[in-house]
C-alpha positions as a printed Julia matrix, in Angstrom:
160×3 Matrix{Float64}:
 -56.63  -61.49   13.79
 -54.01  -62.24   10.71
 -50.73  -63.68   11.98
 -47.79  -61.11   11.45
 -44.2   -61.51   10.55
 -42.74  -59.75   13.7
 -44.82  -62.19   15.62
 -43.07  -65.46   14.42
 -39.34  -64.29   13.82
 -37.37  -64.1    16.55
 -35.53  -60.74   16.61
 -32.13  -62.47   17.66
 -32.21  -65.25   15.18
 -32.4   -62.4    12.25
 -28.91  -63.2    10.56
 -27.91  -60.26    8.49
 -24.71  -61.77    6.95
 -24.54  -65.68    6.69
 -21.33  -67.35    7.78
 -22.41  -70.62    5.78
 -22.57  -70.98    2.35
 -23.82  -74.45    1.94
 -27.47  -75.66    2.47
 -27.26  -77.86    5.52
 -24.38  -75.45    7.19
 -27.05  -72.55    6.86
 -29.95  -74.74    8.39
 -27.73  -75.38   11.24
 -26.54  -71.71   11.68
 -29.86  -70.74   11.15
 -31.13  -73.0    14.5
 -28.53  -72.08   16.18
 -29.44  -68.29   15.58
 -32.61  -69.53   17.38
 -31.26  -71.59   20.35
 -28.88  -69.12   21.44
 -31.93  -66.85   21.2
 -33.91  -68.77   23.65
 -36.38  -69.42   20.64
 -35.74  -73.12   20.31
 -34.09  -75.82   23.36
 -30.7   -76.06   22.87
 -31.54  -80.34   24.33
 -33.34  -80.42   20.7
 -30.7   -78.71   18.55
 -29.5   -81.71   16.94
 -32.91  -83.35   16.33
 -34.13  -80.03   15.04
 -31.42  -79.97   12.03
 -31.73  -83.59   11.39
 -35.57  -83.43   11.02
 -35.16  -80.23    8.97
 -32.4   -81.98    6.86
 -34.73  -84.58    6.4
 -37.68  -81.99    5.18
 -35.15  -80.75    2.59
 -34.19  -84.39    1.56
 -38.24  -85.47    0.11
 -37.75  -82.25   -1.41
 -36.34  -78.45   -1.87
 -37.77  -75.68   -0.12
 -35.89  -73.52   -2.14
 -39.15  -71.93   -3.53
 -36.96  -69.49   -6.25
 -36.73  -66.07   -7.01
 -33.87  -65.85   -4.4
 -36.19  -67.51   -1.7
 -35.79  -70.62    0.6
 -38.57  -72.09    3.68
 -37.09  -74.61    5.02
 -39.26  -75.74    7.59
 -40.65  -78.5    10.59
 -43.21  -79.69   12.27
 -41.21  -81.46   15.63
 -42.1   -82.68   19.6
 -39.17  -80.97   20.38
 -40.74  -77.1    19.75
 -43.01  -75.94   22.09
 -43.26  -72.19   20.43
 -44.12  -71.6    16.43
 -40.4   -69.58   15.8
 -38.67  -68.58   12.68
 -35.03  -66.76   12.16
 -34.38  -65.55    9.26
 -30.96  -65.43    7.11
 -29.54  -63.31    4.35
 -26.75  -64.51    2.12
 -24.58  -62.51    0.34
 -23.14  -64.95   -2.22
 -26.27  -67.07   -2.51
 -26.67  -70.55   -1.78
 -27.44  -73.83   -3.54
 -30.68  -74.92   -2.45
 -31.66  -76.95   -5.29
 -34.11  -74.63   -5.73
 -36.97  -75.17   -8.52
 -35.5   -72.22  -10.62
 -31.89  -73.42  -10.51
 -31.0   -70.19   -9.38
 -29.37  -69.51   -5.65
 -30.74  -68.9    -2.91
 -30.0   -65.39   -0.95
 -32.91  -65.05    1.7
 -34.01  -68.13    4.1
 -36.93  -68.04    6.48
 -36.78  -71.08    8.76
 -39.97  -72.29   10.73
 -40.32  -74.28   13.69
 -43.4   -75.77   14.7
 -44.52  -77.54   17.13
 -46.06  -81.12   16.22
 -49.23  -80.35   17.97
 -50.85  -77.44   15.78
 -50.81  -77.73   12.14
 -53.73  -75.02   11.6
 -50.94  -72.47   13.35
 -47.95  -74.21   10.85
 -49.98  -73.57    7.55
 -50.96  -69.93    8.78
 -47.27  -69.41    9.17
 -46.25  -70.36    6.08
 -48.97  -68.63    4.6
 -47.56  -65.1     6.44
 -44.06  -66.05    5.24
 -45.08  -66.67    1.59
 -47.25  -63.24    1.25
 -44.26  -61.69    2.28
 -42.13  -63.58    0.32
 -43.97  -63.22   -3.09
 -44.32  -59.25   -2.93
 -41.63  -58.38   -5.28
 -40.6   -55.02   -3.07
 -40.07  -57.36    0.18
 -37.96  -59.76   -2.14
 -35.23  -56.77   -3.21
 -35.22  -55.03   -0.04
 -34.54  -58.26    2.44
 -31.85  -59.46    0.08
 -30.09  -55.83    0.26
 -30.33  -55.42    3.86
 -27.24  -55.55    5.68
 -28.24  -55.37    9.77
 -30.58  -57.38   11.59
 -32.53  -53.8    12.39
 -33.09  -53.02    8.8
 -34.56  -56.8     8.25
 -36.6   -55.95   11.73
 -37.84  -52.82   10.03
 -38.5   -54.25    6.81
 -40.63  -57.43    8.75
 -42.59  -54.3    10.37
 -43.33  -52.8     6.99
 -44.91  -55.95    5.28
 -46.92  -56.61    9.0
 -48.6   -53.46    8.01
 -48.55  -53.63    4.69
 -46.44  -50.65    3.56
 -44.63  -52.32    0.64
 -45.93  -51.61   -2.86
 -46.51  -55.19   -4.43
């Protein structure tokens, strides 16, 4: 059975409206979306940003076309998670297109399953290339139109 959206995003670390507007801020914000939803250990909080930071540091995840994954394998996560952020204003991700980023999928694996990891980001980036899914997730202003939206490309109801 294919791995779906709605089954790796936490519903309470869906961030309609990004506070942050720099990269690291909006990693942060973004696991703290997921700790205060129970997704990720608050007791691994800081190591969970740092190792992300560190991801981002060998190089961008900022994938373009408004788009950024930034993502971890880490000890410290016993649950595959992901929240998911919207910005507004963009952000600079030092993305490969130059251009900012307004829609960030975070994933948090654990260290233990790599197969699980890959299929992830394999969900996320399906999703993430369909034009449709692209427009509508940066235009979405509550966390139950991104919920709805994460529904629709689970079932494949977005026109490519």
């Amino acid at each position: 059975m294919a791995l779906k959206l709605t089954e790796i995003v936490a519903t309470e670390a869906i961030v309609a409206d990004l506070q942050s507007t720099e990269r690291d801020d909006v990693i942060a914000e973004l696991i703290d979306a997921l700790v205060q939803s129970g997704a990720a250990d608050a007791e691994h909080r800081d190591a969970l940003v740092a190792a992300v930071l560190e991801r981002e540091h060998k190089g961008s995840t900022g994938f373009g076309r408004g788009v950024a994954v930034p993502h971890v394998k880490h000890s410290g996560v016993k649950t595959m998670t992901a929240a998911v952020g919207r910005s507004s204003p963009g952000i600079d991700f030092s993305a490969l297109d130059r251009q900012p980023v307004y829609s960030v999928v975070l994933l948090l694996s654990p260290d233990t399953n790599p197969e699980d990891h890959l299929k992830a980001m394999e969900v996320i980036f399906k999703s993430l290339g369909n034009e449709t899914f692209r427009r509508f997730l940066r235009q979405a202003t509550t966390r139950d139109e991104i919920v709805e939206l994460l529904h629709e490309a689970d079932h494949q109801k977005l026109p490519g």
